[in-house]
Backbone as CSV, one residue per row, in Angstrom:
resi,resn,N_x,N_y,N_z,CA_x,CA_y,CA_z,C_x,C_y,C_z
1,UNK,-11.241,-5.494,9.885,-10.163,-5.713,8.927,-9.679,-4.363,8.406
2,UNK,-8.801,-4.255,8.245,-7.597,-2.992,7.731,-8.324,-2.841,6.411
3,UNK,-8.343,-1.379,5.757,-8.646,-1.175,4.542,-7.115,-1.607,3.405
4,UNK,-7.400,-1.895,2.628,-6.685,-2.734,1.614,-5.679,-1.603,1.334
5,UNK,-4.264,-1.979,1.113,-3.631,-0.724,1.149,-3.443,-0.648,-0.720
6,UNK,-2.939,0.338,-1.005,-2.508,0.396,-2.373,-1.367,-0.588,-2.988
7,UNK,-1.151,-1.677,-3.931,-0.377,-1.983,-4.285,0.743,-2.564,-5.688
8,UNK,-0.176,-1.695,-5.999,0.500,-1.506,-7.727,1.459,-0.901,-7.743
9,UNK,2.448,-1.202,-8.443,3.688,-0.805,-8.417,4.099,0.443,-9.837
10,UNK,3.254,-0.225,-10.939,3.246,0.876,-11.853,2.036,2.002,-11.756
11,UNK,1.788,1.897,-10.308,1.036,4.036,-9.637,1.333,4.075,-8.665
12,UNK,1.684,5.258,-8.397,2.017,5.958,-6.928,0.721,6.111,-6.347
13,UNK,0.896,5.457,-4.910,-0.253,5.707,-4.197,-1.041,7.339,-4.173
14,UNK,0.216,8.191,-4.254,-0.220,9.914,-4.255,0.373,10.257,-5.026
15,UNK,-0.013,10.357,-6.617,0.151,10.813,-8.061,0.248,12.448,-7.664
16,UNK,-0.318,12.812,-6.741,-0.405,14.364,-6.548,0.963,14.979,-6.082
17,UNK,1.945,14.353,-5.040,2.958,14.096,-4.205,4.259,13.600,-5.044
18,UNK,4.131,12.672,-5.948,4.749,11.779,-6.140,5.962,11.663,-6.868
19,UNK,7.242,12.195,-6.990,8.328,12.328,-7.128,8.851,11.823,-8.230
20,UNK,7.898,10.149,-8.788,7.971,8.860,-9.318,8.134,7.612,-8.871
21,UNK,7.554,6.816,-9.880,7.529,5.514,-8.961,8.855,5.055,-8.767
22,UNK,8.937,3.989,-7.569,10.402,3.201,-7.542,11.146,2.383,-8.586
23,UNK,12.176,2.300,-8.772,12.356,1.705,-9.604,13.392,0.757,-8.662
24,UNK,13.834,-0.463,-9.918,14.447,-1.461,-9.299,15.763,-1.227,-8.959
25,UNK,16.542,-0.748,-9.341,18.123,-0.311,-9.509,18.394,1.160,-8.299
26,UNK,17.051,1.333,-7.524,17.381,2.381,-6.153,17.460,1.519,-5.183
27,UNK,17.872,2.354,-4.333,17.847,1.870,-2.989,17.428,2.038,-2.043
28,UNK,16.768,1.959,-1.197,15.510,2.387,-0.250,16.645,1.994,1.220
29,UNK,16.287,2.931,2.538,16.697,2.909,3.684,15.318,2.419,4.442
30,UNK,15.654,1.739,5.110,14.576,1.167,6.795,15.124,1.528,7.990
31,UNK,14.749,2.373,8.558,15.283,2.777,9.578,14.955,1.783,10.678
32,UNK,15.814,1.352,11.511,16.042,0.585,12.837,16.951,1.444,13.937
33,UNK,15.579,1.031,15.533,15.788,1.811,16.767,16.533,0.757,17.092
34,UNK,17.520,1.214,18.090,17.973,0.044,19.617,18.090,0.724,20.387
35,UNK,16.520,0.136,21.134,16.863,-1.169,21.581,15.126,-1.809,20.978
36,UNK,14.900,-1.086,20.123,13.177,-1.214,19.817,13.449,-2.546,19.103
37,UNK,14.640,-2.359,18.003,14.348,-3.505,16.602,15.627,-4.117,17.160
38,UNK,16.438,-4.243,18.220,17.421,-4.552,17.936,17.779,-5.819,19.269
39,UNK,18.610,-6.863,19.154,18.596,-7.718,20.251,19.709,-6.938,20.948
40,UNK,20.082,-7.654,22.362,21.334,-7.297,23.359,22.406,-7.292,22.349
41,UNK,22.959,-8.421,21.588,23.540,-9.191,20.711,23.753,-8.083,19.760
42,UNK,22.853,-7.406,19.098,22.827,-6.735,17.778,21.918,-7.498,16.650
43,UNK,21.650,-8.216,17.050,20.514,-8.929,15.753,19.432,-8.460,15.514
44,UNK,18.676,-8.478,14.671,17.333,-8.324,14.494,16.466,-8.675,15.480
45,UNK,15.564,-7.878,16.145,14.195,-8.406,16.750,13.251,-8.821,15.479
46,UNK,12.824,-10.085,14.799,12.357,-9.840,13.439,11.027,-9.438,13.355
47,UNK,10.342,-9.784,14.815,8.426,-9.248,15.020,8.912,-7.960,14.982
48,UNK,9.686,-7.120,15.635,9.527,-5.264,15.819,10.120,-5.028,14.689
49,UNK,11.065,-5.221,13.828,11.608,-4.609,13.005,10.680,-4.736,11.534
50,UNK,10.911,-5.834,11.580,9.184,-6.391,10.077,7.550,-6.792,10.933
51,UNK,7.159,-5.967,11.074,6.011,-6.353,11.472,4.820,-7.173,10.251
52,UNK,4.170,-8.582,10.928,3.628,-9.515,9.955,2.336,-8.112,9.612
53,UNK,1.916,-7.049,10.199,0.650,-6.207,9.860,1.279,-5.427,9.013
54,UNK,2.293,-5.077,9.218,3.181,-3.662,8.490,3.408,-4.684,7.372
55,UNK,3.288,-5.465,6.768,3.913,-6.007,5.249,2.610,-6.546,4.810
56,UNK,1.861,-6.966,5.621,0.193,-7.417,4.962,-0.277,-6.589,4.763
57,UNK,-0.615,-5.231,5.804,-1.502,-4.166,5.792,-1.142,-3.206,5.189
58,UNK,-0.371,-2.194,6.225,-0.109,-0.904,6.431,1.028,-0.269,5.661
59,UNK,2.076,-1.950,5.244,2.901,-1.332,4.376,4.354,-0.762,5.263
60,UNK,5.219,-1.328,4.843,6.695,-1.344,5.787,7.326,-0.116,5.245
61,UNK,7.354,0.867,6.113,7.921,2.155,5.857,9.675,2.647,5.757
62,UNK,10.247,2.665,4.128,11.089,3.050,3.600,11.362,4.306,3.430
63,UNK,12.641,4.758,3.317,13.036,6.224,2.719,13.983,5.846,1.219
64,UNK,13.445,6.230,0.153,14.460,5.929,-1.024,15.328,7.084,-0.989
65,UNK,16.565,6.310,-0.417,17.986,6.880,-0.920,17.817,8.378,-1.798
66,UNK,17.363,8.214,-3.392,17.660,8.735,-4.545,16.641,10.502,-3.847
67,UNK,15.682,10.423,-3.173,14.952,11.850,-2.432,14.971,12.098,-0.889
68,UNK,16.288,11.119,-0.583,16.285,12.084,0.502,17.964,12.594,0.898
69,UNK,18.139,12.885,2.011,20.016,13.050,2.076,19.786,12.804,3.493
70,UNK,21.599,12.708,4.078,21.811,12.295,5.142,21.342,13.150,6.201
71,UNK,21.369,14.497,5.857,20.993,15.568,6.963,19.046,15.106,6.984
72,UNK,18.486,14.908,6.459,16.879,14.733,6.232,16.760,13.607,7.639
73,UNK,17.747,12.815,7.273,17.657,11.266,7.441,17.920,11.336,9.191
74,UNK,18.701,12.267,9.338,19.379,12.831,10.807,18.236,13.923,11.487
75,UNK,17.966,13.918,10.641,16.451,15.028,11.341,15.291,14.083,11.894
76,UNK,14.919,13.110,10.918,14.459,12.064,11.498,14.350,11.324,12.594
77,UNK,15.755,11.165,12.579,16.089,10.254,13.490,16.328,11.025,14.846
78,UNK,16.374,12.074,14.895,16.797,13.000,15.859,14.984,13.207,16.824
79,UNK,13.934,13.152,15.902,12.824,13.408,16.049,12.229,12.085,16.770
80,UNK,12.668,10.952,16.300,12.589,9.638,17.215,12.835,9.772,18.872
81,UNK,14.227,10.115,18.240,14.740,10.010,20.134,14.620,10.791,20.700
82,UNK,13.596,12.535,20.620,13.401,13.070,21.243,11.841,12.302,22.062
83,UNK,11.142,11.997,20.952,10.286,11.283,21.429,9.762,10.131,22.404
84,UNK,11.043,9.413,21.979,11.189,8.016,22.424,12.557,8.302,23.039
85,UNK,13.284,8.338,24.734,13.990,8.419,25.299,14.677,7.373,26.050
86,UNK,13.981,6.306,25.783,14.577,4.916,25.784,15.291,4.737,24.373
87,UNK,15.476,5.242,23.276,16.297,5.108,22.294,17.348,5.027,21.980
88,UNK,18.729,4.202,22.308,20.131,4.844,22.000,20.466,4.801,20.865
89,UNK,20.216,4.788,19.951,20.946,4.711,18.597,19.518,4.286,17.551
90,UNK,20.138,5.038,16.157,19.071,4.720,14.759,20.374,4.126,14.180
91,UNK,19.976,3.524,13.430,20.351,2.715,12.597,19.277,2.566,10.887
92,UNK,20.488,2.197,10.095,19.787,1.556,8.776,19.901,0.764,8.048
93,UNK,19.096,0.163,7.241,18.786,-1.020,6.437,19.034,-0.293,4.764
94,UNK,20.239,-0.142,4.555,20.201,0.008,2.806,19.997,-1.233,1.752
95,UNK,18.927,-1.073,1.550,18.257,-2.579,0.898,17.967,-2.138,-1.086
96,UNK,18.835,-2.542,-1.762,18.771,-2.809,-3.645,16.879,-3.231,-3.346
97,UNK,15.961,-2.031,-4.611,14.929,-2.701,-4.301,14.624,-3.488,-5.341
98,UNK,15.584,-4.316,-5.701,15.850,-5.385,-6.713,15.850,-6.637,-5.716
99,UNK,16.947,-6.423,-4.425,16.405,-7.555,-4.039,14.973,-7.803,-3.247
100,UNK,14.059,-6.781,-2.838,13.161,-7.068,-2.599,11.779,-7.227,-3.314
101,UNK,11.986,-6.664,-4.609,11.271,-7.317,-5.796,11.442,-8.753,-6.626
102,UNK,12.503,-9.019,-5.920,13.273,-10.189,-6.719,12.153,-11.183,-6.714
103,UNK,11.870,-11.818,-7.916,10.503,-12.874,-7.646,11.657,-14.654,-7.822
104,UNK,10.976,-15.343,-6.920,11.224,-16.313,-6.458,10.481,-17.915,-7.228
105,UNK,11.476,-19.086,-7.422,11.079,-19.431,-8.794,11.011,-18.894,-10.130
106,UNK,11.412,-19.768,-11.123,10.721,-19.128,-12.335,9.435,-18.791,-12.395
107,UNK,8.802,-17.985,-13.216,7.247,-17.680,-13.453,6.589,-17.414,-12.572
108,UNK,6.813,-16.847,-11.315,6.146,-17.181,-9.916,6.159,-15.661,-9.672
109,UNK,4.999,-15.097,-9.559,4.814,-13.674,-9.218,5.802,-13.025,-8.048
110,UNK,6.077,-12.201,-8.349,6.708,-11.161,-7.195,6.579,-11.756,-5.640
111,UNK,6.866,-11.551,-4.688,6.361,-11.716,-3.605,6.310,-10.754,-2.442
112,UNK,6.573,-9.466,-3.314,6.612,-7.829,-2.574,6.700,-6.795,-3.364
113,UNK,6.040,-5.916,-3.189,5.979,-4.503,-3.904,6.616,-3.695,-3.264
114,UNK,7.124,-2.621,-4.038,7.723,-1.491,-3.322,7.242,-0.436,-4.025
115,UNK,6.031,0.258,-3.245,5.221,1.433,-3.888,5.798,2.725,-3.115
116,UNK,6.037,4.013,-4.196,5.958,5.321,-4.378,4.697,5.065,-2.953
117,UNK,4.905,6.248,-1.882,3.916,6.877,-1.243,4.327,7.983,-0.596
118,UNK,5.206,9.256,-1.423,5.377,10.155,-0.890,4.167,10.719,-0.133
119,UNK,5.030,11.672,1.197,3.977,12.294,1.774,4.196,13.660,1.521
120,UNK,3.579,14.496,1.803,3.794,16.401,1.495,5.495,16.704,2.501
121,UNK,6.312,17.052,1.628,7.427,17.714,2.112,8.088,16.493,2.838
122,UNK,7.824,15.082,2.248,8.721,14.099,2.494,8.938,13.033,0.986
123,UNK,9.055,13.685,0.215,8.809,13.023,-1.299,9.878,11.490,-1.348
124,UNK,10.588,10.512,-0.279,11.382,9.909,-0.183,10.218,9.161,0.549
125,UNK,9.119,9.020,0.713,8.335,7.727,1.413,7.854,6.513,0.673
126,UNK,8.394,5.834,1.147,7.640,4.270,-0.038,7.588,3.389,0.802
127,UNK,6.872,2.533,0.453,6.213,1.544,1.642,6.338,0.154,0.718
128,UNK,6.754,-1.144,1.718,7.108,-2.688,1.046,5.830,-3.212,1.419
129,UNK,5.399,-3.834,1.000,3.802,-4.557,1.363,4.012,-6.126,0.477
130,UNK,3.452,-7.345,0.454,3.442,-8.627,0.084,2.371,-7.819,-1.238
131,UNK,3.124,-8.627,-2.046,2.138,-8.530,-3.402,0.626,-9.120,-3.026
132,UNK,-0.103,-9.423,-2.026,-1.419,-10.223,-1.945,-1.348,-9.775,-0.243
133,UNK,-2.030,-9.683,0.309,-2.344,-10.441,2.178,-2.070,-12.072,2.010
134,UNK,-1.406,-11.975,3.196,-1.667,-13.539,3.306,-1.517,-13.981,4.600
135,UNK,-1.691,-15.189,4.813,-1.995,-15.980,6.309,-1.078,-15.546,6.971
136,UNK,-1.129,-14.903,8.102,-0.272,-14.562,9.397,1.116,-15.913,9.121
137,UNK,0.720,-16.653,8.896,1.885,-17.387,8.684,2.337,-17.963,7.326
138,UNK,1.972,-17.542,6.426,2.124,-17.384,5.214,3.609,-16.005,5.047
139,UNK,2.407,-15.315,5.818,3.065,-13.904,5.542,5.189,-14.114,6.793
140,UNK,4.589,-14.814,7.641,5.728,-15.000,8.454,6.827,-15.641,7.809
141,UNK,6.487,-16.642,6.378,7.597,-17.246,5.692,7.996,-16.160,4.629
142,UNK,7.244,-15.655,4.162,7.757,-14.660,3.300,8.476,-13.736,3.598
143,UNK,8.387,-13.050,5.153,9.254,-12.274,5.952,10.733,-13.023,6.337
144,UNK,10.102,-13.953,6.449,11.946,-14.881,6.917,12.669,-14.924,5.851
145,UNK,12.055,-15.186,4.382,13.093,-15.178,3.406,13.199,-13.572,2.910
146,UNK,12.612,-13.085,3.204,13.439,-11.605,2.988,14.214,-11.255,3.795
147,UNK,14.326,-11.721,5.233,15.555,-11.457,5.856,16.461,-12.205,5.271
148,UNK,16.853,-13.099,4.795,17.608,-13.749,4.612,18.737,-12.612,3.446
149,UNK,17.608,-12.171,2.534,18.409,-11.506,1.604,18.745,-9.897,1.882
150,UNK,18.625,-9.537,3.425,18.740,-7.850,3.897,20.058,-8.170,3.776
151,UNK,20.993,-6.709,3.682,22.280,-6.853,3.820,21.976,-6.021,5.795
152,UNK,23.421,-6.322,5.959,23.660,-5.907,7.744,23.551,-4.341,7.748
153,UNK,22.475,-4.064,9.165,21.969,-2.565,9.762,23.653,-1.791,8.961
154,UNK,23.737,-0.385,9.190,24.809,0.525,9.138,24.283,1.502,10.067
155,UNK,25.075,2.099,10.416,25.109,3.708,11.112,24.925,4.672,9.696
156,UNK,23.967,5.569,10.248,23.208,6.355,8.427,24.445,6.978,7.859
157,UNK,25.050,7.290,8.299,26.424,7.885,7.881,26.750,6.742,6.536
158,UNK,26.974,5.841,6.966,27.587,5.036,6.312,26.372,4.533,4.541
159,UNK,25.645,4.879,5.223,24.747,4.832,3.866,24.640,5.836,2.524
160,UNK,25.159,6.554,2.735,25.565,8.170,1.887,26.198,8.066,1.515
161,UNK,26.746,8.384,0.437,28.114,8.916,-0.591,27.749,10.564,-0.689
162,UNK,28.992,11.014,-1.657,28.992,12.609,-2.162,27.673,12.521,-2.937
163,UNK,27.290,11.323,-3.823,26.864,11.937,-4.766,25.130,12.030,-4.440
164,UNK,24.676,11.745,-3.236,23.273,11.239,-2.696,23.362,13.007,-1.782
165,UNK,24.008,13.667,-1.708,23.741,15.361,-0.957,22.601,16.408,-1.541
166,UNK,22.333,15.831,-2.472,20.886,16.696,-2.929,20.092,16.399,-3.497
167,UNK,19.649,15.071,-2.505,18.538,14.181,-3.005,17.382,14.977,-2.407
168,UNK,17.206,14.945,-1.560,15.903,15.704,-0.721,15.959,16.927,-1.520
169,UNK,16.381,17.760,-2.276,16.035,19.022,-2.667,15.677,18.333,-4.292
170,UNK,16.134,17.246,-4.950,15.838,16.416,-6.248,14.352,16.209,-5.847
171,UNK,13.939,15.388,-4.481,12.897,14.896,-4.120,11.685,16.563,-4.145
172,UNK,11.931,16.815,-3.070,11.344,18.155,-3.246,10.896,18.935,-4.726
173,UNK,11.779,19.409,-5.663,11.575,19.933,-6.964,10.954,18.558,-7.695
174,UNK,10.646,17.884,-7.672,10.114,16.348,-8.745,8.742,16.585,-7.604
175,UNK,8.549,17.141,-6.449,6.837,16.525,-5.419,6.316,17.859,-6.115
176,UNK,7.041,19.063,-6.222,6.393,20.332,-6.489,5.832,20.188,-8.178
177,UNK,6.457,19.756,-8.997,6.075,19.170,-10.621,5.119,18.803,-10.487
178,UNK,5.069,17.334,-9.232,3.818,16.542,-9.168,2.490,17.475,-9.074
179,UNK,2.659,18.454,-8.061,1.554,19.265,-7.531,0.983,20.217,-8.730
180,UNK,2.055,20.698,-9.592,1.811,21.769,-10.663,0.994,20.730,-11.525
181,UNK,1.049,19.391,-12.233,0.856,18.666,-13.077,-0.428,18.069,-12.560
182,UNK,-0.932,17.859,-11.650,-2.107,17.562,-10.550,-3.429,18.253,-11.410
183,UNK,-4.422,17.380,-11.500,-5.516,17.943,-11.699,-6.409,18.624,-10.693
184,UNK,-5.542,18.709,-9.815,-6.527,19.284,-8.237,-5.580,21.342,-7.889
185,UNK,-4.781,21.003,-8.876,-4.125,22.154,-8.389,-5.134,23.716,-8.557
186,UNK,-5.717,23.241,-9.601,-7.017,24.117,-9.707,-7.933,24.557,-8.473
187,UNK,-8.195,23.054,-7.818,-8.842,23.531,-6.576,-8.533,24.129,-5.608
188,UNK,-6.934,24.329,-5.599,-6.145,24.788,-4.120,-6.056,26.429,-4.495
């Protein structure tokens, strides 16, 4: 069994790293390959694109908008398809992480977190995980109704405005605070 991932939403998995936690009113990017996540059609593959382990386990890997910029985002993606040469195109998922916190029913707990997990010199990493593990098919209904509420892939271009151009250097100066403010900075 997978070690339990982090999922509190009020701590960053890496307080040392950590830029700040997410809040509801950002917007987080999911990057999508085609032909990896994507049908002939253009639809979702929904097993490759949401994986039922990546939202139980490991945690579905986001970039928040607010620390990174389009050139970051293009470096990325550039680093994919050198890798992966069956790749024609990245694509993205600009997802309100309001609607993926959105809790369902009245009184009825959350049914996804969206945790802070910057990494060193990527302070824009956050990961979606199910508020609990749950049954492979538990977890498969909870994935279907979050598709329901994704808005449609974009070309990353299209995810940027003027005013998102110096997020990654925002992200960056807020991970370096983290590190100064760190009780470990002593040790380095």
């Amino acid at each position: 069994m997978p070690q339990e991932p982090h999922r509190d939403e009020r701590k960053s998995a890496v307080p040392w790293l950590s830029p700040g936690l997410v809040q509801s009113d950002e917007i987080v990017l999911r990057t999508l390959l085609d032909p990896d996540h994507l049908e002939p059609d253009g639809k979702l593959k929904v097993a490759a694109a949401i994986s039922l382990e990546d939202i139980r386990f490991r945690g579905w890997s986001v970039d928040r908008r607010k620390f990174t910029s389009l050139q970051q985002v293009r470096l990325f993606h550039s680093g994919l398809k050198k890798r992966n040469t069956t790749l024609r195109k990245c694509y993205v998922l600009p997802i309100p992480v309001s609607e993926i916190r959105q809790r369902i029913p009245p009184n009825k707990v959350q049914d996804f977190v969206v945790i802070d997990a910057a990494l060193w010199r990527k302070p824009s990493h956050a990961t979606v995980l199910l508020f609990s593990p749950q049954t492979p098919s538990a977890a498969r209904k909870f994935r279907n109704d979050l598709l329901k509420k994704l808005p449609p892939y974009v070309d990353v271009t299209e995810a940027f405005d003027s005013t998102d151009k110096h997020g990654f250097l925002r992200g960056m100066l807020r991970q370096f605070a983290a590190i100064l403010a760190s009780p470990f900075r002593y040790i380095i």
